[in-house]
Structures are given as structure tokens and as C-alpha cells.
C-alpha positions in Angstrom: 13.5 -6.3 15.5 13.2 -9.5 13.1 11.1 -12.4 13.0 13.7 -14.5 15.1 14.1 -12.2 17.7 10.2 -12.0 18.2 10.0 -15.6 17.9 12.1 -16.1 20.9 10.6 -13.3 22.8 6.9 -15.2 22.0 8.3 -18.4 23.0 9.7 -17.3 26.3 6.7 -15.6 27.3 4.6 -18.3 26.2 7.3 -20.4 29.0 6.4 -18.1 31.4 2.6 -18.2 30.8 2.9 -21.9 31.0 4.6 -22.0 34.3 1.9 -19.3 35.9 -0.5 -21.9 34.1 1.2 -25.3 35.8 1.9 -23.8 38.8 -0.1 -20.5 39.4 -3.7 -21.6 38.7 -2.9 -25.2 38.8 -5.1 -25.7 35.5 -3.1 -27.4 33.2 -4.3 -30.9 31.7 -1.1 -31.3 29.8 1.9 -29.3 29.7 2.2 -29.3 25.9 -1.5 -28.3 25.0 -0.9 -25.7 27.4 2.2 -24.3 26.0 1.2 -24.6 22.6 -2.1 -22.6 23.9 -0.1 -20.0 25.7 2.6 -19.2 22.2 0.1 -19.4 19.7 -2.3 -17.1 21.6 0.5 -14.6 22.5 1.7 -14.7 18.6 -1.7 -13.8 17.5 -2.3 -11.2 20.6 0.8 -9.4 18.9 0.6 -9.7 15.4 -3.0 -8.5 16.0 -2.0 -5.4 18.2 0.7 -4.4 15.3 -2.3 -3.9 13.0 -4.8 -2.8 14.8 -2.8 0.5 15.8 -2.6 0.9 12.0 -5.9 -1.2 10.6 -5.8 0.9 6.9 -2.2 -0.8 6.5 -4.3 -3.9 6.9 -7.1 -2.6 4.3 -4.4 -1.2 1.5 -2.9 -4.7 1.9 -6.3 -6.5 1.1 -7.1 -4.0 -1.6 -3.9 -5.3 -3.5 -4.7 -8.9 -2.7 -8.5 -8.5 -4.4 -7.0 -6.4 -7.3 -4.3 -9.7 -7.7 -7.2 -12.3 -7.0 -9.3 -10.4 -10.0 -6.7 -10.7 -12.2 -5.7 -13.8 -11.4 -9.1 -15.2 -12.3 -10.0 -13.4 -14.7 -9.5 -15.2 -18.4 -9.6 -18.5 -16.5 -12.9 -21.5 -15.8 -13.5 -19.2 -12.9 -13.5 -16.0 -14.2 -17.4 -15.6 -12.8 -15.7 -15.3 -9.4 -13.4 -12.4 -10.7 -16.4 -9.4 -10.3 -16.8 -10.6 -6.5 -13.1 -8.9 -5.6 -13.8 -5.1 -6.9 -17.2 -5.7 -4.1 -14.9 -7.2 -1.4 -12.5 -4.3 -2.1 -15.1 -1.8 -1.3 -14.8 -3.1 2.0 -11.5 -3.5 2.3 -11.3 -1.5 5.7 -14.3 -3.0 7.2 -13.0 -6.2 6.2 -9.6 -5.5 7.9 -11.0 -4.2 10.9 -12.9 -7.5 11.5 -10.1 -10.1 10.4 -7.9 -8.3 12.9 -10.0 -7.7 15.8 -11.2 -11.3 15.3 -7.3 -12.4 15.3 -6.8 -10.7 19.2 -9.4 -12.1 20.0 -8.5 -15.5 19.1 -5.1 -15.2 20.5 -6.8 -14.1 23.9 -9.4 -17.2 24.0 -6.5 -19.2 23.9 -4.8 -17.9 26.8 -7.6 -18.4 29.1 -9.8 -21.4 27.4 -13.1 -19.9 26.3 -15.2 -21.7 24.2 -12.2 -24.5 23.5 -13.9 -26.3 21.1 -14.8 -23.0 18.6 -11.4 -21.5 19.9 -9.3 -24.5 18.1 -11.1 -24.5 15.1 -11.7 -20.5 14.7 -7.6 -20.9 15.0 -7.0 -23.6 12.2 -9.6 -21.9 10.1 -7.5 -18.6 10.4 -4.4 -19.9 10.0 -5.4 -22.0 7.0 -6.6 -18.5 5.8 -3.7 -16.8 6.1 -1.4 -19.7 4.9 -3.8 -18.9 1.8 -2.7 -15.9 1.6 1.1 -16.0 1.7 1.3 -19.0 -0.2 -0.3 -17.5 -3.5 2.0 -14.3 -2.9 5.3 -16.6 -2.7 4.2 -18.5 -5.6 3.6 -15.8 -7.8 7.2 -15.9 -7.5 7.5 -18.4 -10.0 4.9 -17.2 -12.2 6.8 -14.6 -15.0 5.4 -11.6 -15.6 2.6 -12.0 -18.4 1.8 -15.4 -17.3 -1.2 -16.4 -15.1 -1.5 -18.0 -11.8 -3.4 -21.2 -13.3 -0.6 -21.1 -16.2 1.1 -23.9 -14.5 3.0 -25.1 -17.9 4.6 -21.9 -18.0 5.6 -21.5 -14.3 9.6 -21.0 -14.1 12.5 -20.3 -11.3 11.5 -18.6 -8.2 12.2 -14.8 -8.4 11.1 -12.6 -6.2 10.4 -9.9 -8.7 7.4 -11.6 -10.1 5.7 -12.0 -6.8 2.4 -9.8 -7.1 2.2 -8.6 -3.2 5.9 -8.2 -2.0 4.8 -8.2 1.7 2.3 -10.2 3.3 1.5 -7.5 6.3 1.5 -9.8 9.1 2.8 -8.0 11.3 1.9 -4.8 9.8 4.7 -2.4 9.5 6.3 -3.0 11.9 8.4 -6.3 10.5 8.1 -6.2 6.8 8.7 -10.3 6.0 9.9 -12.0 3.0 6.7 -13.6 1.7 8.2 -17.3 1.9 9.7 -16.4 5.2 6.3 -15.8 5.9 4.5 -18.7 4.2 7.1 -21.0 6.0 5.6 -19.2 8.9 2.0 -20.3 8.8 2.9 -23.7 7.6 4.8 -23.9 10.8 1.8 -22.4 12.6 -0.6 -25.1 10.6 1.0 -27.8 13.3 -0.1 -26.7 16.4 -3.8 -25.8 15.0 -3.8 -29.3 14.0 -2.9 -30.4 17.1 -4.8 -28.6 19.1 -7.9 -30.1 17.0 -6.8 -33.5 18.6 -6.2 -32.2 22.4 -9.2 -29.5 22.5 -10.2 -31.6 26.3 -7.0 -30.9 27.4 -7.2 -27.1 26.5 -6.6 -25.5 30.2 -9.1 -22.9 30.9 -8.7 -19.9 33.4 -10.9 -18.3 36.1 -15.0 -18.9 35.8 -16.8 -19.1 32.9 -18.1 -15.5 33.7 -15.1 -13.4 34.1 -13.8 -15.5 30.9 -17.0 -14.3 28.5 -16.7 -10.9 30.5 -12.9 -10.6 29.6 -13.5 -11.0 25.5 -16.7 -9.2 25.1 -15.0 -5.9 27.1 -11.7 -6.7 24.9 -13.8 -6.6 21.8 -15.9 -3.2 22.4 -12.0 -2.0 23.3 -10.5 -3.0 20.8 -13.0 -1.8 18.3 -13.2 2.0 19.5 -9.6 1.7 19.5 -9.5 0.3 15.6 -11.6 2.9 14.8 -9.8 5.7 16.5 -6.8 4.6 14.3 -8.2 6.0 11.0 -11.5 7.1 11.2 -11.2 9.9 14.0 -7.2 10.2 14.1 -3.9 9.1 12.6 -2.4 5.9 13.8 -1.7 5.7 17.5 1.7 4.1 16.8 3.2 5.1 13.4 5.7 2.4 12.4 6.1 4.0 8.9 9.1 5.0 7.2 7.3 8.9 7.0 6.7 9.2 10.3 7.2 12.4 12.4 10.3 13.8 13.4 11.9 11.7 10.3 14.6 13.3 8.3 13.3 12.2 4.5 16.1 13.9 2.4 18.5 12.4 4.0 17.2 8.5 4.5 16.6 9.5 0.4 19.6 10.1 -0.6 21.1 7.0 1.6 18.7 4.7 0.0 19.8 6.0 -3.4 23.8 6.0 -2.7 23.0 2.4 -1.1 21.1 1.0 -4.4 23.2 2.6 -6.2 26.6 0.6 -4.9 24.4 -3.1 -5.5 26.4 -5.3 -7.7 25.0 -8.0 -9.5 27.2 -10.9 -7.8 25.4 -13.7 -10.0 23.3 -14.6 -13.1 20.7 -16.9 -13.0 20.2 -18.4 -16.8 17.5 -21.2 -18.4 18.5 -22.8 -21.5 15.4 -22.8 -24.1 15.7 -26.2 -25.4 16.4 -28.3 -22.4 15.1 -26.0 -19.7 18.4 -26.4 -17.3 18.4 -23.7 -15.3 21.9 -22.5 -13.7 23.5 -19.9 -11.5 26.5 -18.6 -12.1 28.8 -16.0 -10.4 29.3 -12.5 -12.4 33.0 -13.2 -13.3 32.4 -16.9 -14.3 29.3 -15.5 -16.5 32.1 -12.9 -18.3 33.9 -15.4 -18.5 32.3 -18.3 -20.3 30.6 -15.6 -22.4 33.7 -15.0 -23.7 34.5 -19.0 -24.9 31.5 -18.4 -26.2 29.3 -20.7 -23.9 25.7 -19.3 -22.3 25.1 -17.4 -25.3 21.5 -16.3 -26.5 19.4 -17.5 -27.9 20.4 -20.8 -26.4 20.5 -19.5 -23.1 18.3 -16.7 -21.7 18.9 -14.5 -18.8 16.0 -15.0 -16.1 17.7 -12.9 -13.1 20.6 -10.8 -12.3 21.4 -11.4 -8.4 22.5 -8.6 -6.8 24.3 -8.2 -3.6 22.3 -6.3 -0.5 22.2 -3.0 -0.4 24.1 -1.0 2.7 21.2 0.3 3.4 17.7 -1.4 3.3 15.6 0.0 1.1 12.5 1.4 2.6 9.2 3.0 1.1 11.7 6.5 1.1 13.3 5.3 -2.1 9.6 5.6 -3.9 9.1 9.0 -3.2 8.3 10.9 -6.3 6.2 13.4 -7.1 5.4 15.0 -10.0 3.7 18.1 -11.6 0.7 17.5 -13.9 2.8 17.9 -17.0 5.0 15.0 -15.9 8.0 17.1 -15.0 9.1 15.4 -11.5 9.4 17.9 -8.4 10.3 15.6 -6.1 14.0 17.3 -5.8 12.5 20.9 -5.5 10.5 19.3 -2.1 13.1 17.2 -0.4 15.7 20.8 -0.8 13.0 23.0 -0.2 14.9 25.0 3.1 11.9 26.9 4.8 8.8 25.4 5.8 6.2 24.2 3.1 2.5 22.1 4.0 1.7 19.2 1.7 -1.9 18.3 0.9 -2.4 14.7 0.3 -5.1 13.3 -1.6 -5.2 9.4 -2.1 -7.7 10.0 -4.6 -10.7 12.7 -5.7 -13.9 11.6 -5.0 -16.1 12.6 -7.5 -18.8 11.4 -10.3 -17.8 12.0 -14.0 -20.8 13.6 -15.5 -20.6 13.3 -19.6 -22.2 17.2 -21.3 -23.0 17.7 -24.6 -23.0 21.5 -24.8 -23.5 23.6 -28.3 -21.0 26.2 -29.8 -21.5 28.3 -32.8 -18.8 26.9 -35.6 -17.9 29.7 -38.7 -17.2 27.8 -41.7 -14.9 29.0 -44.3 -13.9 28.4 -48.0 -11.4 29.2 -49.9 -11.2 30.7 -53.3 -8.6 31.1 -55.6 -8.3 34.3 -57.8 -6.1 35.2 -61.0 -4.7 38.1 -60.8 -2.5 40.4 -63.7 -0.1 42.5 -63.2 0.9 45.8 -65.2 3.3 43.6 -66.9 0.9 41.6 -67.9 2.1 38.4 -65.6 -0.8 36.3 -63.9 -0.7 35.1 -60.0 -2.6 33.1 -58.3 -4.1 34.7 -55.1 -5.4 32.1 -52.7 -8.4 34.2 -50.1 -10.1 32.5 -47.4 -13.3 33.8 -46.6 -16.8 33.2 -44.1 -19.5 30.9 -45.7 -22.1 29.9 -43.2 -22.0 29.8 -39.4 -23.5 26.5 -37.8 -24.5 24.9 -34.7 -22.1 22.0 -33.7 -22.6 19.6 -30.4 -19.5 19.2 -28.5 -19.0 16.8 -25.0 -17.2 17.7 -21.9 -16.9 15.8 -19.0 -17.5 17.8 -15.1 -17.2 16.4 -12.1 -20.0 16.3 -9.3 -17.2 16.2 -6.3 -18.4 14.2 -3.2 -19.5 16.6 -0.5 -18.2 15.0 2.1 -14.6 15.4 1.1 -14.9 19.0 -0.1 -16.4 19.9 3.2 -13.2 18.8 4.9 -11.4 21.5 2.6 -14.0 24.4 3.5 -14.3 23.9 6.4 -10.5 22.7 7.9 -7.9 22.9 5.3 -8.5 25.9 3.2 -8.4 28.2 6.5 -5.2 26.8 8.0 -2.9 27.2 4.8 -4.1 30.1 3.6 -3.1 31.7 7.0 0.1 29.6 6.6 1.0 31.3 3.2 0.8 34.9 4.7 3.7 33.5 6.8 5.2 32.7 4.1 4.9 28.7 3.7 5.1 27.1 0.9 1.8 25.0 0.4 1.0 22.3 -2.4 -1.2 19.1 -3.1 0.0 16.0 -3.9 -3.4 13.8 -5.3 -2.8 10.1 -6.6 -5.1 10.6 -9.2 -3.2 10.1 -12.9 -6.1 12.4 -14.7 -4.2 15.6 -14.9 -7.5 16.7 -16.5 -9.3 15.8 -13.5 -6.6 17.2 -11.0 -7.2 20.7 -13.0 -11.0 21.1 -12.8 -10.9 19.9 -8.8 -8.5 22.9 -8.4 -10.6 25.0 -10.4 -13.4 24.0 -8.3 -12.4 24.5 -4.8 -10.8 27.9 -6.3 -7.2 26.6 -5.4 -5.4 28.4 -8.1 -3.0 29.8 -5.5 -1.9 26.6 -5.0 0.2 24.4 -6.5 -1.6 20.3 -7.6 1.1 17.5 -8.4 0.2 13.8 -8.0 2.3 10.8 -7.1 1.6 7.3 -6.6 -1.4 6.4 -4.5 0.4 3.7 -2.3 3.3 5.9 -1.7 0.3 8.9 -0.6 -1.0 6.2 1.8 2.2 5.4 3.0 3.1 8.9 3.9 0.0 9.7 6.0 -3.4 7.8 6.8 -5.5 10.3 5.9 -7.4 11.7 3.0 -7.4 14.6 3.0 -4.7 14.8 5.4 -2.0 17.8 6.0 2.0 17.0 6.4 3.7 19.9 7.8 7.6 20.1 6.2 10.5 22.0 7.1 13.9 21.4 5.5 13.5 17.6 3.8 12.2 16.8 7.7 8.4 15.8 8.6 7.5 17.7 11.5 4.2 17.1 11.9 1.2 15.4 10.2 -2.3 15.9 10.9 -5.8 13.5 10.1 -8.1 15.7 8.3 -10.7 15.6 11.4 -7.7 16.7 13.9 -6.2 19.3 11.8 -6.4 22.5 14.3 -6.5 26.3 14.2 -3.2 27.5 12.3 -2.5 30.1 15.5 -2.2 27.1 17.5 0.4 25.8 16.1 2.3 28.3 15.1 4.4 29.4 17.6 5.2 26.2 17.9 6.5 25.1 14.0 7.3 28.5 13.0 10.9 29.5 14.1 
């Protein structure tokens, strides 16, 4: 589904809603207000319920936007605002959790006229916000790569390979939307908050006050055990992922690769440094006036190469990669592994670098040349190493105290249910998206996980795969069968029968 499909979808049930308004309950003031009441709150019911079934999609999403808002300040008049995002990005998922919840709840004050005046303005103010939000990621599109936000001298031609955040995450993932698709979106949205500011009277309200307060506090303890049992207590209750279950990932990999792999670059987008005329020409036309010896450097300089769409849209499948911790990439050997292999994920390893300074007994040697004659009277030099003193020396190593909480969920869950899948013969490994091999090594060490094989891989692409960490993804053939949340991960002779063929 796309945004205009939903958008008519919204807009017909917002008619409908309307009529049972008009008609029905016979409490509308004013048709428009009423209509504008019934498709905003429907649009922010559904965009709400998209993201809380997944509310760490939400949270991963924020956690780029503070590392981009850091950044972005940083070096600038404001940069005493940059330390506040690294805080806010500890709370990412609390922070998600709220803003979403908060957003259903909106959408459902509008439909039945609670608190109209805080309902309008709770609205704009969220809509404002979130026009925020997409606006800076679609004009880091102009921004080049190098440059900062507040740079705007040295702003240039949209391209959407300089935006920071690539997706908004509006509607989560289940419609992944071209950030100024989306920022179009909101500033389409921004009218009817408006409005509504100027017609909160005529806001129609339904049923008595008392079943209306009754309806959003029972919505809100809902919809917050249900947030919750989304990633704290269990995986997703809808995955809209490309890795979910059931999902043939060698294939859709190799698609994606034959797909990107066919793009053309139809056209060339070009500035030229002394006048700053920008102009797009078509591939052959390019060629061509290269050739006469027009658009050449360093006159002109290439800003983008358009490329045609791929046959196949490219999904988070293409990014899979993984890696062993020399660098040499495995993600091959997985995707054609035939038999059935469990893959540990690990977003990260909690733990607290603790700096040693231990001491180690150091031989020092000389060396001492000695002249030697031979029976013939000719002289050599012989050059003989040899022990002088032995000495104390400091040396520093860095350990690891590993957070308890995570290891526990290894003891206690994991460790048992893959080491009685390996004397069935599957393959098990664990993927971290930690980039300190060193690090990687001495957690293996640690948990006594030699048997095992560690790789690491991107973080976002972990996150992507599963909504868990620790969190078990059961393989068999390139195919995810099953995946598992590191508190719902059950006895391995449960299961067996059942993934074992």
C-alpha cells in the first residue's frame, strides 16, 4: 500500500464518520469542522497504531534524529544545546513510547470531542513537531556532505543522498515515505490544525462527558501494556519488516542485487563553479557534448548521476552483511548455508571498560661483538646476544565488567537451547554490532563461547532483523523460520519436532 491509497482510504472513512456524525448522533455544528475532525483523527489513530505494534522502530528512528541534531549543532552559536541529544537519546524508547501513545490518543479525542480546546492545540503542536522533523531531514538534502546544517552559503541542489535520516518513520514500517513526500505531508496537515484553532466551538463532541474521559483513559492503560508488550516482554505483534518470518532472504538478496545491478544512470546533474548554473542533462546528451568538448571539469563539476528505478525496490535485504572479526565477509557462507543454523544477535555488548595496569617480568639483553681467528689466521666478527638484567615493567589492559543483566539472559535462556541445537547438528553463530573485535573476543572468552562462532554486522541492520537483544533467529536454507525475543525464547525440545525435519 502507498501513501495515496491510504489517503483515500482515510478520507472515505473520515466521510463515513462524518455522515454517522450528521446524521447518527446528530452532533455536528458544522459539517467541515466535523470532517476535518473525523480524517485528521483517523490519520493519526493509524499512523499511531503502525508504530505502536513496533514502538523500538520509533526509538531507532529518534536515536538517528538526536545523533543528526548533535552534529548538526555542534561547531555552531548553539553548540551548548549539542550535549542535551546523547541524554534524550538515552531515552529514546521511552520517548517513543510516549510521542506515539500521545499521537492515538490525539487522533481519538478528535473523533469524539474531549477536551476540544487542548485537543486542537495538542494537534497543531504535534503536527508543528513533526513538520520539524521532516523538514530538517528533506533539507539536509541540499546540504553536501561535509557541510553543516546552518552552512546556508554552501547549501547546493537537492539530492537525496545527502539527506541525514532517509525515512521519516511515520508510518513506521509499514509505508517507508520519501522524506519531502512526507514533509509535503505535514505541511498539508499544518492547515486543518490551523483551522481547527479558529472553529474549536464548532468541534462536535460524542456521548457524555463521562463515557468520553472513560473511553481515553481505558485507551491509554491499553495501549500502554500493549506498547510495552511489543519490545519489552515479546517481539512485535505485527512485524512489517523486510526479515520477518517465513521470509525467503537469499532469494529477495540476490533480486535486490540483480535489480541494482541493471540501474542506469539515465541523467547527469552538473554545476558550473564560476557561475553556479546548475543543469541536467540526459546520459547520451552528456557523452555527447563531452565529446565537443563542452561540460568539461574543472569548469563544470558533476553533483549527481540520476539513475533509473531499480526492478525491484530495494529493501533493508540489500544491507545484509556480515562479517568475521578479521574483516573477511561471511555473509555468502549464511544466505547458502543448506541445513539449519541459529543466529545470535547482539545490537550491542553491554559492558564497562575497566583500564589494568598489571606487572610482567621484562629480560633485557645486550649484544656483544667478538673477534674471532681462524687457523688461517683470518679474523670474523661474531655478533652474541646475551641476558643482562631482568626488570619489572607496568603494562595496561583493558577488561570488561559485562552488565549482568544481559549475561543472565545467555545463562540462563540461550546457552541451553543452542547448545542442545548443536548436538543436532545446527549450525549456531553470533552476529554483535559492536566494531571492537577486541571486545567481541573477550565477551566470547567470557561467557566461555569458544564453540561458537562471533561475527559482527551493522547495528541498524541487527535491529532490523529482530527486536531483540539478545534475541535468537532460527535459519534454514537462506529462509527465516522463526525468531524469538530473548524473554520468549523456549525449551529447545519444544521446538524441535517442529523446525527440525
Amino acid at each position: 500500500m502507498g501513501l495515496g491509497q491510504l489517503t483515500i482510504i482515510i478520507l472515505i472513512v473520515a466521510a463515513l464518520i462524518t455522515a454517522a456524525v450528521i446524521w447518527g448522533f446528530k452532533r455536528s455544528d458544522n459539517w467541515l469542522v466535523t470532517y476535518l475532525q473525523s480524517a485528521t483523527g483517523a490519520l493519526f489513530i493509524f499512523s499511531g497504531w503502525v508504530k505502536v505494534a513496533d514502538p523500538m522502530g520509533t526509538g531507532f528512528k529518534l536515536e538517528q534524529y538526536f545523533a543528526e541534531f548533535q552534529a548538526t549543532f555542534e561547531g555552531t552559536w548553539f553548540s551548548f544545546i549539542a550535549p542535551l541529544f546523547p541524554v534524550l537519546s538515552n531515552y529514546a524508547l521511552a520517548f517513543s513510547v510516549v510521542v506515539i501513545i500521545f499521537e492515538i490518543l490525539i487522533g481519538l479525542m478528535l473523533l469524539i470531542g474531549l477536551w476540544r480546546k487542548f485537543t486542537a492545540w495538542a494537534f497543531f503542536l504535534l503536527v508543528l513537531f513533526f513538520t520539524f522533523l521532516t523538514g530538517f531531514t528533506f533539507l539536509t538534502g541540499y546540504v553536501p556532505s561535509g557541510t553543516n546544517f546552518f552552512q546556508f552559503s554552501q547549501w547546493g541542489p537537492y539530492s537525496a543522498s545527502n539527506m541525514r535520516v532517509t525515512d521519516c518513520g511515520c508510518f513506521g514500517d509499514f509505508i517507508i515515505i520519501e522524506p519531502r513526500v512526507s514533509f509535503i505531508k505535514d505541511l498539508i496537515l499544518l492547515v486543518p490544525a490551523i483551522f481547527l484553532l479558529f472553529y474549536i466551538r464548532k468541534m462536535h463532541r460524542l456521548f457524555s462527558y463521562k463515557t468520553r474521559l472513560t473511553t481515553i483513559v481505558v485507551a491509554a492503560i491499553f495501549l500502554l501494556v500493549y506498547a510495552f508488550s511489543n519490545f519489552a516482554w515479546n517481539l512485535p505483534h505485527i512485524d512489517f519488516r523486510a526479515f520477518k518470518e517465513n521470509t525467503d532472504v537469499r532469494t529477495q538478496y540476490h533480486k535486490e542485487l540483480e535489480a541494482a545491478g541493471n540501474v542506469e544512470v539515465v541523467a547527469w546533474r552538473l554545476k558550473n563553479q564560476e557561475t553556479g548554473q546548475v543543469v541536467e542533462l540526459p546520459t547520451d546528451e552528456y557523452f555527447a557534448e563531452l565529446g565537443s568538448g563542452n561540460y568539461t571539469p574543472p569548469d563544470w563539476q558533476v553533483l549527481e548521476q540520476i539513475q533509473s528505478e531499480p526492478e525491484i525496490p530495494e529493501t533493508k535485504i540489500s544491507d545484509f552483511s556480515v562479517n568475521q572479526l578479521d574483516v573477511t565477509e561471511v555473509t555468502h557462507d549464511i544466505l547458502e548455508y543448506p541445513g539449519h543454523s541459529i543466529m545470535i544477535v547482539a545490537y550491542n555488548l553491554p559492558g564497562a571498560a575497566i583500564r589494568e595496569t598489571y606487572t610482567v617480568m621484562d629480560t633485557i639483553y645486550v649484544i656483544d661483538s667478538v673477534l674471532l681467528r681462524d687457523e688461517a689466521g683470518v679474523d670474523s666478527l661474531i655478533v652474541l646476544e646475551r641476558m643482562d638484567d631482568v626488570v619489572e615493567v607496568e603494562k595496561e589492559r583493558i577488561t570488561y565488567e559485562w552488565d549482568s543483566n544481559f549475561t543472565s539472559h545467555f545463562h540462563e535462556r540461550i546457552l541451553p537451547f543452542v547448545s542442545s541445537a548443536m548436538i543436532e547438528g545446527v549450525e549456531v553463530y553470533l552476529v554483535a554490532g559492536e566494531g571492537d573485535s577486541n571486545k567481541i573476543r573477550m565477551f566470547q572468552e567470557y561467557m566461555g563461547m569458544d564453540h561458537i562462532s562471533f561475527y559482527f554486522a551493522d547495528d541498524i541492520l541487527l535491529k532490523t532483523i529482530i527486536r531483540s537483544s539478545p534475541g535468537v533467529v532460527w535459519w534454514k536454507d537462506g529462509h527465516i523460520l522463526r525468531k524469538w525475543h530473548k524473554l520468549r525464547l523456549p525449551e529447545f525440545n519444544d521446538v524441535k519436532g517442529e523446525l527440525l525435519d
